[in-house]
C-alpha positions in Angstrom: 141.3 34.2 6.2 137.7 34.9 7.2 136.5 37.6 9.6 134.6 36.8 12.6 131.8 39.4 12.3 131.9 42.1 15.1 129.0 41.4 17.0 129.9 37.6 17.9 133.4 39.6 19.3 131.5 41.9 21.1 129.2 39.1 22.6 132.2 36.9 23.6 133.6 39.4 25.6 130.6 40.2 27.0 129.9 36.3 28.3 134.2 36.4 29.0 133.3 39.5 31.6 130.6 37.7 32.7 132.1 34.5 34.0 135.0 36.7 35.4 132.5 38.2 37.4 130.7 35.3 38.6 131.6 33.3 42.2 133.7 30.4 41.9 132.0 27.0 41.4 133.0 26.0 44.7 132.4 28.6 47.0 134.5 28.4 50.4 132.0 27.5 53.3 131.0 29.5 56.3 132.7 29.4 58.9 130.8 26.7 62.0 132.3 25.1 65.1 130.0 22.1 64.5 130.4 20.1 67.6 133.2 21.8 69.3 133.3 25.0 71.4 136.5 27.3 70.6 135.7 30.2 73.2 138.8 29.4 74.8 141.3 27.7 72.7 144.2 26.6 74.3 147.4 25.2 72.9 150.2 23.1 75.0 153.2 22.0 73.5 157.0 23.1 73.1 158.9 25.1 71.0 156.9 24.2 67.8 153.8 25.1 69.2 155.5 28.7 71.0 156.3 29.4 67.0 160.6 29.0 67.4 161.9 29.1 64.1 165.6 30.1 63.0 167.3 28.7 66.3 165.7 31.7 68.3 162.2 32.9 69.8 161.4 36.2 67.6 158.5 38.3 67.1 157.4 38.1 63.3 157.4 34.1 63.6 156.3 33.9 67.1 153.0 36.4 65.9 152.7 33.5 63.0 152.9 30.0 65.2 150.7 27.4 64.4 147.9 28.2 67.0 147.9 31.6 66.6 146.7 30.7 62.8 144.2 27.9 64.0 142.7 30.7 66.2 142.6 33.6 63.6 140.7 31.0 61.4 138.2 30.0 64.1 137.3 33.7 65.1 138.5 33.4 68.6 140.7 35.7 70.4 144.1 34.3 71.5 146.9 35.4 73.7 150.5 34.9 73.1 153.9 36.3 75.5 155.0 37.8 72.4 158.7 38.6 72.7 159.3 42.3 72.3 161.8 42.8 68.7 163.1 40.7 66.5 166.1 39.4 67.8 165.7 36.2 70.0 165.3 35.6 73.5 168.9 34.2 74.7 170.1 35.1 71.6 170.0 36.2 68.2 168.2 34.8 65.7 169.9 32.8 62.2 168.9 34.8 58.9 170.8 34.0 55.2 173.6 36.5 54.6 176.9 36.1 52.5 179.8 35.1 53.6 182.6 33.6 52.5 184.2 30.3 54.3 187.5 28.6 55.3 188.1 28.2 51.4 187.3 31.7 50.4 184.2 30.9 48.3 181.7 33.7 48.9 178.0 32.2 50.0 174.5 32.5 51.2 175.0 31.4 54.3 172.9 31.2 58.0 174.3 34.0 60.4 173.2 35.5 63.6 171.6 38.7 63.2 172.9 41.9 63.6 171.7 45.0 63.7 168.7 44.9 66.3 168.5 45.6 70.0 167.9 43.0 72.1 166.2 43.9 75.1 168.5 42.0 77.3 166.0 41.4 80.2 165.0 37.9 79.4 162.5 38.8 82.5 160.7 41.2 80.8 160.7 40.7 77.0 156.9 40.0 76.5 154.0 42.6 75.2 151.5 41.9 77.8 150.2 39.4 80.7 149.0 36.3 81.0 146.9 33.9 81.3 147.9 32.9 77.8 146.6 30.8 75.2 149.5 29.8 74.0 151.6 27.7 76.4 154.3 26.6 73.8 157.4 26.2 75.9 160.8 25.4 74.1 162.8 23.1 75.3 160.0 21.1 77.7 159.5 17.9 77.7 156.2 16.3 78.7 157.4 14.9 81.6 158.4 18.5 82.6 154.9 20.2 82.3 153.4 19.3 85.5 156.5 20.4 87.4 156.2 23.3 89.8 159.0 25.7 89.7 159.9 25.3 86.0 160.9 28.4 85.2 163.5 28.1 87.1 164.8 25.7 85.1 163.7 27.1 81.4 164.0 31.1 81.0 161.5 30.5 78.1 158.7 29.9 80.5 160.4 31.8 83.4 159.6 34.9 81.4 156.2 34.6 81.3 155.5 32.2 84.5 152.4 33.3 86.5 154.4 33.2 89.8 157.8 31.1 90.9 156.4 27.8 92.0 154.2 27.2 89.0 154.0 24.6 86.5 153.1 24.9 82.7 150.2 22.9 83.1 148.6 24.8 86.1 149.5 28.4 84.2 147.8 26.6 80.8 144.2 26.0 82.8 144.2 29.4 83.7 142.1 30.1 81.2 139.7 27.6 81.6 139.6 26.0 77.7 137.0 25.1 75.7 138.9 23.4 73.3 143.1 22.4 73.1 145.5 21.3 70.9 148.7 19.3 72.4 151.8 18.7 70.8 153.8 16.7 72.9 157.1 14.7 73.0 159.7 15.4 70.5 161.9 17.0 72.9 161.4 13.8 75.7 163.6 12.4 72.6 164.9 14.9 70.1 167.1 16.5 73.4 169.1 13.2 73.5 169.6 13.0 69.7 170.8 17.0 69.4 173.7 15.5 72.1 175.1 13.2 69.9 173.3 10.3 72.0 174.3 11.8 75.1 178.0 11.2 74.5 178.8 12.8 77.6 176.9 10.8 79.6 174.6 14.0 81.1 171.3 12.6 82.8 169.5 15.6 81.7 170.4 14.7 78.0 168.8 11.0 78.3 165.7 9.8 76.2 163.0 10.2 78.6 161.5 7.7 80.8 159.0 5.1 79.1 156.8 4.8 82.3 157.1 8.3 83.2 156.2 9.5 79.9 152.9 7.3 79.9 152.1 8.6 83.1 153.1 12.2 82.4 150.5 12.2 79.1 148.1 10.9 81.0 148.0 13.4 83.7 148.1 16.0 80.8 145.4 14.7 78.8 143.2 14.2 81.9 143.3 17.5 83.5 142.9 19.4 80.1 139.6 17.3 79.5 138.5 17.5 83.0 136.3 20.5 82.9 134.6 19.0 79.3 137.0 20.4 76.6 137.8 18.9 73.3 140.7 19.1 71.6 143.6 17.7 69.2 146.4 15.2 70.0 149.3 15.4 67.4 152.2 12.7 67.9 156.2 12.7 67.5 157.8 13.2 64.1 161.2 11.1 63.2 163.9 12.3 63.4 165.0 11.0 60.0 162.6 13.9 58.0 164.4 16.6 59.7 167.4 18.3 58.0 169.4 18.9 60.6 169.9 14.8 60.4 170.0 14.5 56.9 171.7 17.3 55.4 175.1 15.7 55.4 175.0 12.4 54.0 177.1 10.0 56.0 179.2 8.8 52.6 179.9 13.0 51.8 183.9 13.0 52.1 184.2 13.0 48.0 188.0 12.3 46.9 189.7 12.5 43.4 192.1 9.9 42.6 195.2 11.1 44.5 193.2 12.0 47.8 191.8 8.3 47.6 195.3 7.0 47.3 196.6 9.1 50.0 194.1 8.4 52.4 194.0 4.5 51.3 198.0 4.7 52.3 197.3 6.7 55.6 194.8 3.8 56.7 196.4 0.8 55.4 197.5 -0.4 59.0 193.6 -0.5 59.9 192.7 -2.1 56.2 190.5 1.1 55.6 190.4 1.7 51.6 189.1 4.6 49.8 187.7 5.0 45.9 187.5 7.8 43.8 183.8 9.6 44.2 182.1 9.5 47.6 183.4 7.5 50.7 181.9 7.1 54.4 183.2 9.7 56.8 185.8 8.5 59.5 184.2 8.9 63.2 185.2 8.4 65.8 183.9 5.3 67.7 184.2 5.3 71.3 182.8 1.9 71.6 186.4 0.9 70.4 189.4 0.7 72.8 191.8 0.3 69.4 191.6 2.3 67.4 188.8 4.5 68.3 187.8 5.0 65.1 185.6 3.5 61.8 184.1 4.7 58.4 180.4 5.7 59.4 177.8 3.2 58.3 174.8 3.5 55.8 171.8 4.5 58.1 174.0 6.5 61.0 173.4 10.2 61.0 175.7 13.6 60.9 174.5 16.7 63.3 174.1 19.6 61.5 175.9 21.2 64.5 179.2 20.2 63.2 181.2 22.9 62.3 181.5 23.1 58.9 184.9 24.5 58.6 186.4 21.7 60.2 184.7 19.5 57.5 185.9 21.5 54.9 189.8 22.8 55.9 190.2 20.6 59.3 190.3 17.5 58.0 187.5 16.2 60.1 186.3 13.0 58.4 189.4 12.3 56.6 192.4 12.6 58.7 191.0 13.5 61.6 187.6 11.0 62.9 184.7 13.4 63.6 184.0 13.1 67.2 181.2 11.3 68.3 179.2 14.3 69.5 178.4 15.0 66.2 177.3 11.4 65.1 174.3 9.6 65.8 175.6 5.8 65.2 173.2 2.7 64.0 172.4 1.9 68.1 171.8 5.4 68.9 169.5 5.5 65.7 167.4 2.4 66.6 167.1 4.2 70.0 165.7 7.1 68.8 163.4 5.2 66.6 162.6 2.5 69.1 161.5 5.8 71.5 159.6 7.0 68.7 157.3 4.0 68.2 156.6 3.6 72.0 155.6 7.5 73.1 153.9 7.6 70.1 151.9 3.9 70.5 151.5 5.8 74.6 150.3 9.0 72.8 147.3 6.7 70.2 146.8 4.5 73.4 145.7 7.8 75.3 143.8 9.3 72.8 141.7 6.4 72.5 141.2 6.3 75.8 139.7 9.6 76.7 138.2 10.1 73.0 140.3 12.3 71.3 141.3 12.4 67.7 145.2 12.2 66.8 147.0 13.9 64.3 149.8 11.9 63.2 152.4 14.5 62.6 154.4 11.4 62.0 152.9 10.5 59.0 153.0 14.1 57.7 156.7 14.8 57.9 157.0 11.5 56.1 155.1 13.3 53.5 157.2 16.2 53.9 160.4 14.0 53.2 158.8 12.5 49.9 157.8 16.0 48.6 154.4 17.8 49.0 152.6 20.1 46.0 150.3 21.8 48.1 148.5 25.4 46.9 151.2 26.0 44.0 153.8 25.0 46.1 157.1 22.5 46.1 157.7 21.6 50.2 160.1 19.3 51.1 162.8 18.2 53.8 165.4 20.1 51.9 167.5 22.2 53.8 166.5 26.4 52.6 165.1 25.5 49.3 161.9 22.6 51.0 159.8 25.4 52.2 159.1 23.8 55.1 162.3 24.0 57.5 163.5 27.3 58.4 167.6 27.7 58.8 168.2 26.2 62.2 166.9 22.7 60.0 164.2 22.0 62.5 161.9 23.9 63.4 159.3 25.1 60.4 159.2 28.5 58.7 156.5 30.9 58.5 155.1 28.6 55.6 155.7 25.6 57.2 153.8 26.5 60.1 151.2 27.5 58.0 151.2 24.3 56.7 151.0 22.4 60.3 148.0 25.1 61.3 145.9 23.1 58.3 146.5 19.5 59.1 145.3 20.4 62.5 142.4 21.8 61.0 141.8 19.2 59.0 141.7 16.7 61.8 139.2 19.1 64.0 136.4 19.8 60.7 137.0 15.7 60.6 136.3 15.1 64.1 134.1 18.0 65.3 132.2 17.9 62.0 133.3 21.6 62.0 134.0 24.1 59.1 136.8 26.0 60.1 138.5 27.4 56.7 142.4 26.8 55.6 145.0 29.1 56.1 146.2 30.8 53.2 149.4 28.9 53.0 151.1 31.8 50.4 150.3 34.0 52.3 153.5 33.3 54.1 157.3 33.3 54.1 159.7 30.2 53.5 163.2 31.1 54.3 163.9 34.6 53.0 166.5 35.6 51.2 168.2 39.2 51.4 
């Protein structure tokens, strides 16, 4: 073998050293607000844009939300009611632990937390006062920001309300913005889908008034551009990308051979058959006098509220019809969808109208569902291992906020011909594991 003299060694790891040492080839631009003025940054929304992740309102998420990233990236200062620990605000927070369930078999499963003081004053759980930047409310619907006395109604704006009679809206103009983002709408929908389709027949649980919505945006939109402020519309998501629809798959009751003739037997009065492998849940139908009960259907959706026991060792879906609570059937799923396509036709309508760009959030949790490689990283709708979903399978983690903060971003360097630079998407948690 021949010997590569020493001097062309020496003078490859010279030029090696060299290019290590150079900038990359594509340097990251200076940061500009191009056409836009982000003095005052404002954002309005609900519990997504407050930064709820893990079924609770906690600190180290809350510090993290979406807008709170936009507004480190853009250099501007920006005020959040930052709960006060890491435990939750009406209750504690979901975090992966093991546990073993109703069959014994030891898991990593979502638990409350333990182990943390909670402050108990759901009056007094922030770090500072307003007025705020962030006016993410969970739980409000658009309809609802406008409406004096709210807190009285939510304790997640209650506790940070600038007086008793106040509205979200007035309390978000406080500051006089310069520039807003407004997410808007999933609850004016996703509140009737978390009910089952508002089995119970609770007003307060219905889909949210077409007309009302319209007009409710508009009033939004209007006053938060009165004064000359730009800003960001994003639209409603489906329900269909979000796991806590999708993680049980409406054909999940899996029988061997003897349970599929057992169960075959058990239903032969109603002709219901079952085969070895997966089958169709049994729900319960209530839109049925006799006998109150049907295999589910391809297209109809399981909660993820169901209790899971049940499933496993109750004999809910089997024996037993899973009540309709739990079950989103095929009219209460072209309802959703139906709701979807007109707030968010309202929501383009509006934009268009007073000249503001849309983010279709829609479009991106589609994305989501399929997969996304973004940054070295797998995220998907999968429930723990997606990356994007954090345990309470709807609302984002750490990451996945991360991950919102850019496409808003995107849409604003687009629009506003700005150069505001990405967030460091690794630079933050998925779901953590203990």
């Amino acid at each position: 073998m021949n010997r590569v003299p020493k001097i062309y060694v020496i003078f490859l790891l010279a030029l090696f050293s060299g290019l290590l040492a150079c900038h990359p080839l594509l340097p990251v631009p200076e940061f500009t607000s191009g056409e836009a003025d982000f003095t005052n940054y404002l954002a309005v929304g609900n519990s997504l844009t407050a930064g709820f992740s893990d079924a609770e309102l906690y600190l180290e998420v809350q510090s993290n939300s979406y807008p709170a990233l936009i507004a480190a990236q853009m250099k501007t200062s920006f005020k959040q009611p930052l709960v006060k620990d890491e435990y939750g605000v009406l209750g504690p927070h979901l975090t992966l632990s093991l546990s073993t369930n109703c069959l014994g078999d030891p898991g990593l499963r979502p638990v409350p937390v333990t182990g943390i003081l909670d402050s108990g004053n759901t009056n007094n759980i922030f770090q500072s006062e307003g007025p705020f930047n962030n006016m993410g409310v969970p739980g409000i619907r658009a309809i609802h920001l406008g409406l004096p006395g709210y807190g009285l109604l939510n304790p997640y704006f209650g506790r940070f309300q600038s007086s008793m009679l106040s509205s979200v809206l007035n309390d978000a103009m406080l500051i006089q913005p310069t520039f807003f983002t407004c997410w808007l709408g999933s609850n004016d929908i996703l509140t009737y889908a978390l009910n089952g389709g508002n089995d119970n027949n609770n007003p307060f649980f219905n889909i949210s008034d077409k007309a009302m919505f319209e007009s409710s945006m508009n009033v939004i939109l209007s006053t938060l551009t009165a004064n000359g402020a730009k800003g960001v519309v994003a639209n409603i998501p489906d329900i269909s990308g979000i796991p806590f629809f999708n993680l049980i798959p409406y054909d999940g009751l899996i029988l061997d051979q003897a349970g599929a003739d057992a169960l075959t037997q058990y239903y032969a009065s109603e002709g219901i058959v079952f085969d070895v492998g997966n089958n169709p849940f049994i729900i319960e139908d209530l839109s049925q006098s006799s006998p109150g009960f049907r295999p589910m259907q391809a297209g109809e959706l399981l909660l993820m509220s169901i209790p899971q026991d049940s499933l496993k060792c109750g004999s809910w879906g089997s024996l037993r019809p899973i009540p309709a609570k739990y079950v989103l059937n095929t009219g209460e799923v072209d309802l959703i969808q139906q709701a979807t396509r007109d707030f968010n036709d309202i929501i383009a309508n509006l934009c268009d109208l007073y000249n503001l760009p849309l983010l279709d959030m829609n479009h991106y949790f589609e994305s989501v569902k399929s997969g996304i490689y973004f940054n070295g990283i797998n995220f998907s709708s999968k429930y723990i291992s997606g990356a994007t979903f954090s345990l309470d399978g709807i609302h984002p983690t750490q990451r996945g906020y991360a991950m919102i903060a850019n496409e808003f971003i995107r849409v604003i360097n687009n629009r506003y011909h700005a150069s505001i630079p990405w967030v460091d998407v690794g630079a933050y948690p998925g779901v953590k594991f203990p």
